[in-house]
ZADREN-438289 format. One record per atom (N, C-alpha, C): atom name; z, x, y; residue number from 1; residue in one letter. Coordinates in Angstrom, 3 decimals. Each point is the difference from the previous one (the first is absolute). Layout:
N
CA:Z:X:Y:NUM:a .
...
This chain:
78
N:-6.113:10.180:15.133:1:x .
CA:0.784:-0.835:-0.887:1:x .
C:-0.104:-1.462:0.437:1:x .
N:0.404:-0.965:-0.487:2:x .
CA:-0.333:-1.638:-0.084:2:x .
C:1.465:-0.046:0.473:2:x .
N:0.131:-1.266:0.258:3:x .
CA:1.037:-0.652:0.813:3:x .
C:0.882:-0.656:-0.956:3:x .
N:1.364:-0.798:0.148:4:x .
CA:0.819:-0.522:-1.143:4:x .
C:-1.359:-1.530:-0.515:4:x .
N:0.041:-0.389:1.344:5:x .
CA:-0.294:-1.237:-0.405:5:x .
C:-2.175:-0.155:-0.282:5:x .
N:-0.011:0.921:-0.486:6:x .
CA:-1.704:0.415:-0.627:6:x .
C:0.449:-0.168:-1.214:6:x .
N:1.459:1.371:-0.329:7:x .
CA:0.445:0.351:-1.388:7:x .
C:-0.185:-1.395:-0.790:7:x .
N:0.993:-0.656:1.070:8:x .
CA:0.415:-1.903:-0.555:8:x .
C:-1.198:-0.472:-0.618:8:x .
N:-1.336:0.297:0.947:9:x .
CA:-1.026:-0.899:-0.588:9:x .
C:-0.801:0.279:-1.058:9:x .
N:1.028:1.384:-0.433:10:x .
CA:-1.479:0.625:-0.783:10:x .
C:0.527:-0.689:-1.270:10:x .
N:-1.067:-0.133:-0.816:11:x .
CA:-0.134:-0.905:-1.961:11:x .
C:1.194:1.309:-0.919:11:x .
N:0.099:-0.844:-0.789:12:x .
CA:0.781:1.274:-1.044:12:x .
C:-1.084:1.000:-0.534:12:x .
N:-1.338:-0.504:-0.606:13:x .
CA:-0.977:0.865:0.087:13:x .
C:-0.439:1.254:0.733:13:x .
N:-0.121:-0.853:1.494:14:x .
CA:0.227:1.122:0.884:14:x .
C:0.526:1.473:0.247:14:x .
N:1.200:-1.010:-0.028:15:x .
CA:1.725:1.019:0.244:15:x .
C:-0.076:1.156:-1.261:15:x .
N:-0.395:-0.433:-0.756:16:x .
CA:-0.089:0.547:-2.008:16:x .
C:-1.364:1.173:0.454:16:x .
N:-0.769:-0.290:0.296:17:x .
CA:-0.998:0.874:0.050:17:x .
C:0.120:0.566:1.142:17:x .
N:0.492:-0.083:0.837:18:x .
CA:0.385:1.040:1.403:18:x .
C:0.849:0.920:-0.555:18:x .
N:1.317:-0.208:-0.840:19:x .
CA:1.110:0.632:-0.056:19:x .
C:-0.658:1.220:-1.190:19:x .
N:-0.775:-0.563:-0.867:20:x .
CA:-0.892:0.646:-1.095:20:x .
C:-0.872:1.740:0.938:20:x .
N:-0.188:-0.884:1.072:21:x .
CA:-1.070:1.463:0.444:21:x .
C:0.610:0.735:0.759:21:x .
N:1.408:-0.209:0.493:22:x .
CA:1.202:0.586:0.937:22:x .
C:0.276:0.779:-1.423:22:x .
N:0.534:-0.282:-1.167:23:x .
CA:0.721:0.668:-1.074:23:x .
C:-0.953:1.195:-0.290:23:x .
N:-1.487:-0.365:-0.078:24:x .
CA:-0.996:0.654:-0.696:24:x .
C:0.078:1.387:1.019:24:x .
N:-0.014:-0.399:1.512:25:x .
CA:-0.107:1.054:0.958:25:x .
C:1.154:0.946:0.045:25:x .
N:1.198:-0.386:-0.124:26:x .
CA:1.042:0.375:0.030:26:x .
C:0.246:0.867:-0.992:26:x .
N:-0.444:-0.392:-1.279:27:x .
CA:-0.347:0.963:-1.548:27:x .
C:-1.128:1.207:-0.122:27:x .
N:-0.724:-0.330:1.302:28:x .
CA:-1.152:0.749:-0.107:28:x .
C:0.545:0.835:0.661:28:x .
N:0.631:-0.169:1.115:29:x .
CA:0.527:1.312:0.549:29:x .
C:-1.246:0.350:1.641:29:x .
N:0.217:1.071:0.558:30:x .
CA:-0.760:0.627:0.535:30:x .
C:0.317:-0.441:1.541:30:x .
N:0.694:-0.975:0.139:31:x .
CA:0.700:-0.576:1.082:31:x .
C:0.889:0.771:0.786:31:x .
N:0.149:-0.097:1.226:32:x .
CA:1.424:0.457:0.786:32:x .
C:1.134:-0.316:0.160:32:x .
N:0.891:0.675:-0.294:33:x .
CA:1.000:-0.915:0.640:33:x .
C:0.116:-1.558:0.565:33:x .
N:-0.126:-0.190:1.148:34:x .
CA:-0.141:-1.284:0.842:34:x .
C:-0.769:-0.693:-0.774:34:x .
N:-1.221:0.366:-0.422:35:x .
CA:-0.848:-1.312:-1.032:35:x .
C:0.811:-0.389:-1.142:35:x .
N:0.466:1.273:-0.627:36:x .
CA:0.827:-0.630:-1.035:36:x .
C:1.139:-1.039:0.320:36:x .
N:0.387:0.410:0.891:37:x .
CA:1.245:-0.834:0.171:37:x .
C:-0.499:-1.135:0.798:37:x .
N:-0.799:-0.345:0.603:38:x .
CA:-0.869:-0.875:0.441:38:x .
C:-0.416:-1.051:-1.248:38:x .
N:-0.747:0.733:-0.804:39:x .
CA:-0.169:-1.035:-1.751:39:x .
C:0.559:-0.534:-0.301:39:x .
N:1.740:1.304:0.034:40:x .
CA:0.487:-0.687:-1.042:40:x .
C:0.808:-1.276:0.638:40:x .
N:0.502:-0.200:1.537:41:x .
CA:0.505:-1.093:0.437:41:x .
C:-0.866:-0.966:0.259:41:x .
N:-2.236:0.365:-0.337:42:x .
CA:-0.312:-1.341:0.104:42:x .
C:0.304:-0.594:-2.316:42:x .
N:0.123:0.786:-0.607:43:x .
CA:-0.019:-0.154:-0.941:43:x .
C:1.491:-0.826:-0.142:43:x .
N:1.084:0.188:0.627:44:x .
CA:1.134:-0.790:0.007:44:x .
C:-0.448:-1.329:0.221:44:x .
N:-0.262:-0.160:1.331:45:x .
CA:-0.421:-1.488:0.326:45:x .
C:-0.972:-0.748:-0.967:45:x .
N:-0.852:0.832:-1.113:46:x .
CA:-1.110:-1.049:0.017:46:x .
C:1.008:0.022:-1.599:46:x .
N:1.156:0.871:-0.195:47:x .
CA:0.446:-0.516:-1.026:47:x .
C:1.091:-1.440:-0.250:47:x .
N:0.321:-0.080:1.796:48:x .
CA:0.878:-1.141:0.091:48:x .
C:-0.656:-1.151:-0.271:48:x .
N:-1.587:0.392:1.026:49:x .
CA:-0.857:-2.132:-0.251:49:x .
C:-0.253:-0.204:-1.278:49:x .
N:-0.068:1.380:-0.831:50:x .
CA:-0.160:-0.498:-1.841:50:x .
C:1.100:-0.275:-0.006:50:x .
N:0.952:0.417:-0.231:51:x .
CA:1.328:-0.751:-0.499:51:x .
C:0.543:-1.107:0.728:51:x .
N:-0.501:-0.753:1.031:52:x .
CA:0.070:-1.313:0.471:52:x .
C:-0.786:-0.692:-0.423:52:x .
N:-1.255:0.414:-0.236:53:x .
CA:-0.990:-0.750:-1.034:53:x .
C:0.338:-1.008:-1.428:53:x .
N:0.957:1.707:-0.285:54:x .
CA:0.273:0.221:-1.656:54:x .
C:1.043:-1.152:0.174:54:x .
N:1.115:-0.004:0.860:55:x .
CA:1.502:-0.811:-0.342:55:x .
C:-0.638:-1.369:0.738:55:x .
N:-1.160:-0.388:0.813:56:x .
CA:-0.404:-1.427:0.297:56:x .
C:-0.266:-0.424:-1.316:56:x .
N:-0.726:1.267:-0.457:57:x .
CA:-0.635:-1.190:-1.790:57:x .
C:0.998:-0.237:-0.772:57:x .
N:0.940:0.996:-0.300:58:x .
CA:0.809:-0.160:-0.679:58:x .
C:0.825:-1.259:-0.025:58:x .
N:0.535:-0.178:1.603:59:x .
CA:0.780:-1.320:0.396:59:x .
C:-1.098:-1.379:-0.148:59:x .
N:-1.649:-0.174:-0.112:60:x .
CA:-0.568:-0.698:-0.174:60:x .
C:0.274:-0.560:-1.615:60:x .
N:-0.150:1.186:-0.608:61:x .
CA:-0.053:-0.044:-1.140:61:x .
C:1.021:-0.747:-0.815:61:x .
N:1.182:0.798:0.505:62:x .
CA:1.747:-0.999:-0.158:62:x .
C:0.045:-1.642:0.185:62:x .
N:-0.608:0.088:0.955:63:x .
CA:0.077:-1.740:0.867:63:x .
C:-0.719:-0.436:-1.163:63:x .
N:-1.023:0.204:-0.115:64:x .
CA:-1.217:-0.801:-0.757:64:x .
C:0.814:-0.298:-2.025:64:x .
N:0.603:1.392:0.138:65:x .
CA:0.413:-0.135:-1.303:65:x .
C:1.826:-0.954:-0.604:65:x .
N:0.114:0.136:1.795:66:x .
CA:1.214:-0.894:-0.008:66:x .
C:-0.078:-1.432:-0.010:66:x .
N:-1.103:-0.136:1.081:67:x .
CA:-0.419:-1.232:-0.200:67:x .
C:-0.390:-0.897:-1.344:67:x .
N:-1.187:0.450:-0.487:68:x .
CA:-0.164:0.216:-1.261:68:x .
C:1.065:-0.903:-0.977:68:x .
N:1.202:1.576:-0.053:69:x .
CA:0.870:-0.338:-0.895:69:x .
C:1.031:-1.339:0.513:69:x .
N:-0.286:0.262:1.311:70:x .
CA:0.675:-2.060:0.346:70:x .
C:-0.401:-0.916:-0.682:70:x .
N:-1.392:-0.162:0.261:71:x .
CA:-1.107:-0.492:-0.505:71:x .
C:0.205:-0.912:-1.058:71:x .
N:0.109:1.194:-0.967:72:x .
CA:-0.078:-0.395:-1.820:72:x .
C:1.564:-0.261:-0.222:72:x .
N:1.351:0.288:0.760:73:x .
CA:1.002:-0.542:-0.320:73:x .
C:0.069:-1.628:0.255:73:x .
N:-0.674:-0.176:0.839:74:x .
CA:-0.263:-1.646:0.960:74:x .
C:-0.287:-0.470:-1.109:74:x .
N:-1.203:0.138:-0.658:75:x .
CA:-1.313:-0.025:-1.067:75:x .
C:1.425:-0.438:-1.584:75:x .
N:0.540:0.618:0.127:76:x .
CA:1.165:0.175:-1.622:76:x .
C:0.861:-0.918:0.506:76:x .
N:0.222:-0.658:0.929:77:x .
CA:1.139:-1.125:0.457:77:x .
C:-0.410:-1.114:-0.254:77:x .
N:-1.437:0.122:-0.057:78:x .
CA:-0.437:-1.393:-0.015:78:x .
C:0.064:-0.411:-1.636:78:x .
């Protein structure tokens, strides 16, 4: 297994296509015990760096659109 701070570095891409072939294995079956449960807690983690991914863009997204809407109120004062 990878370390927290690998998890950190890995791309959302990454994290997205790691967690993809943990699900696929896990569905496929044929595993033991310990592997499974092994998957499925690396499949937890690589679901957290997507969803830190997901809520960085999101909060990018906000700013940019807040800003934005500063922006064009400035813009209507004049």
């Amino acid at each position: 297994m990878t370390t927290k701070a690998a998890d950190e570095a890995l791309g959302y891409e990454q994290a997205r296509d790691e967690l993809i072939e943990v699900v696929r294995r896990l569905e496929a079956g044929g595993t033991s015990l310990e592997e499974s449960l092994a998957l499925w807690e690396r499949g937890e983690e690589l679901a957290k760096v997507c969803r830190r991914w997901l809520d960085g863009a999101r909060a990018r997204l906000d700013a940019a659109l807040a800003e934005e809407a500063a922006t064009e109120g400035a813009a209507d004062d004049d």
